[in-house]
C-alpha positions in Angstrom: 21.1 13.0 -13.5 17.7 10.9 -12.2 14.9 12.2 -13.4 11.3 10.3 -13.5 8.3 10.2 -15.0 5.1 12.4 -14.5 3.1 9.7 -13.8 3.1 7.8 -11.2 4.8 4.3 -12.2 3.8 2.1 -9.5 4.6 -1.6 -9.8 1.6 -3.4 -9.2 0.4 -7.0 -10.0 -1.8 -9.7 -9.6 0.5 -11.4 -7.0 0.7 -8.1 -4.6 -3.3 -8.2 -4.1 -5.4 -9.8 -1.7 -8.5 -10.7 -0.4 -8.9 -11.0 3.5 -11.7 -13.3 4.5 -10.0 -14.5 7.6 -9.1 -12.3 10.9 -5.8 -10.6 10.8 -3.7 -8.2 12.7 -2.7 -4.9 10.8 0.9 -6.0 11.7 0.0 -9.2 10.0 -1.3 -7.8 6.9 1.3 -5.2 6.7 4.0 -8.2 6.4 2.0 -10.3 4.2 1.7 -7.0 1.4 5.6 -6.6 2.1 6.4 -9.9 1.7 4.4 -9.7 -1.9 6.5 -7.1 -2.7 9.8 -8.7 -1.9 9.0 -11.9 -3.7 9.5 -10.4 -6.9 11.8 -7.2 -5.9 15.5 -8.7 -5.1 17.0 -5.8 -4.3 14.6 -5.2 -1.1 15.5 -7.5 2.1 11.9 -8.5 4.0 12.9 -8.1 7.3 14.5 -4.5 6.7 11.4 -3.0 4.9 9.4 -4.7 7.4 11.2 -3.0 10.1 11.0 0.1 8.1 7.1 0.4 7.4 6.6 -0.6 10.8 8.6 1.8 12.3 6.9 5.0 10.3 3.5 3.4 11.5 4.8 4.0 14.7 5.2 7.7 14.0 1.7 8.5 13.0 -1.5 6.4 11.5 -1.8 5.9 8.1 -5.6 5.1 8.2 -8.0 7.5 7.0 -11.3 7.4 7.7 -13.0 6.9 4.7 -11.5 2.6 5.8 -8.2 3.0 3.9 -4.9 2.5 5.3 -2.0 3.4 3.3 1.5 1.9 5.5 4.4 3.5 3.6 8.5 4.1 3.5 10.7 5.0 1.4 13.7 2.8 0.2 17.4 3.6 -1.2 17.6 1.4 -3.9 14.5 1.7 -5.8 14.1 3.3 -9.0 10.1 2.9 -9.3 7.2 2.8 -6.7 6.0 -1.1 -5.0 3.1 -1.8 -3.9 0.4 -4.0 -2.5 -3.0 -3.8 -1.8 -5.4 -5.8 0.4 -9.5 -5.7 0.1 -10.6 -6.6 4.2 -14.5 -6.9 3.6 -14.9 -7.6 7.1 -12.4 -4.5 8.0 -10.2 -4.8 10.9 -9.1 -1.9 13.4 -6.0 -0.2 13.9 -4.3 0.9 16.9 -6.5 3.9 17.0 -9.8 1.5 16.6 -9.8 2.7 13.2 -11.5 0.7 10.6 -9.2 -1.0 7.9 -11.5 -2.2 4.9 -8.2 -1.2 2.0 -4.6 -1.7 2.6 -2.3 0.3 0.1 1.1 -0.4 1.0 4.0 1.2 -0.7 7.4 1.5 -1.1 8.5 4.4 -3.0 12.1 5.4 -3.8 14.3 7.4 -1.6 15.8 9.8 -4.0 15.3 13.5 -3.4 13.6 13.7 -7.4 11.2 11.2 -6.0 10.0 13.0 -2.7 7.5 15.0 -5.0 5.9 11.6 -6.8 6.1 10.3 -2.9 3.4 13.0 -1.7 1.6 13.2 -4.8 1.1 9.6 -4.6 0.0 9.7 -1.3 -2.0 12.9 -2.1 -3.9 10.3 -5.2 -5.0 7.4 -3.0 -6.3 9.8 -0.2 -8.6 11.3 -3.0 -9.3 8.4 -5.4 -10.0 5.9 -2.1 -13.3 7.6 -1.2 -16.2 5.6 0.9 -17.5 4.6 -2.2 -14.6 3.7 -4.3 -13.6 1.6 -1.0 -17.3 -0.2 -1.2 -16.9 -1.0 -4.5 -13.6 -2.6 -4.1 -15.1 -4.6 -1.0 -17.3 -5.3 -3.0 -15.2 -7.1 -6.1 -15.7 -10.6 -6.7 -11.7 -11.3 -7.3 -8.2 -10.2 -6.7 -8.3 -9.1 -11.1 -10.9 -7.1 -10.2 -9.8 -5.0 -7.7 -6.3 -4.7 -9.4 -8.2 -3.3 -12.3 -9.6 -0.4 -10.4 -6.5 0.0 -8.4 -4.1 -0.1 -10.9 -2.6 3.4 -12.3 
């Protein structure tokens, strides 16, 4: 029987965060996190989770608007949340005109067990990622820095 922790075990590392000085689309960026994440996860193809993320932006925003944009799915063969995370100081908009100034993209297992760690995930960054916690991490002087105050 699965079972998982109750903590939230997300992979996160040095290698999945960014700092965007230059302009970017948010379809852009959303392929650049997944990309991080499938450069050191195998098991998950690019162009599939891609596909995947993109298609549940379709469904509804992710951006809040405290500047945080949190681009999600969930994936069959995972055993343990991936993510990424991109700092834009100079924010860029969303479809909705939106502003994006934090990207937290994830992947989070498909499993039924997992569906609870999915929301309450979810449920964390929309509380932890407040105006000024997103100002701070704008304001970091490196990608070790804002992994340190991402990190769970």
């Amino acid at each position: 029987m699965e079972t998982i922790k109750n903590r939230l075990a997300v992979t996160l590392n040095k290698n999945r965060v960014f700092i965007i000085k230059d302009e970017i689309t948010k379809k852009d960026l959303v392929a650049k996190l997944v990309n991080a994440i499938c450069d050191d996860t195998p098991e998950i193809d690019r162009e599939d989770a891609l596909n995947a993320v993109l298609k549940r932006e379709e469904g509804i925003s992710t951006t809040l608007d405290t500047g945080l944009s949190i681009p999600h799915a969930r994936w069959e063969d995972l055993n343990t949340f991936q993510a990424a995370v991109a700092v834009i100081p100079n924010s860029i908009s969303d479809e909705y005109g939106l502003k994006i100034k934090v990207m937290y993209l994830f992947l989070s297992p498909a499993g039924p067990l997992f569906f609870p760690q999915h929301l309450k995930l979810l449920a964390s960054l929309a509380e932890r990622f407040k105006t000024p916690f997103i100002e701070e991490l704008v304001a970091a002087k490196d990608e070790q820095e804002v992994l340190d105050k991402v990190s769970f």
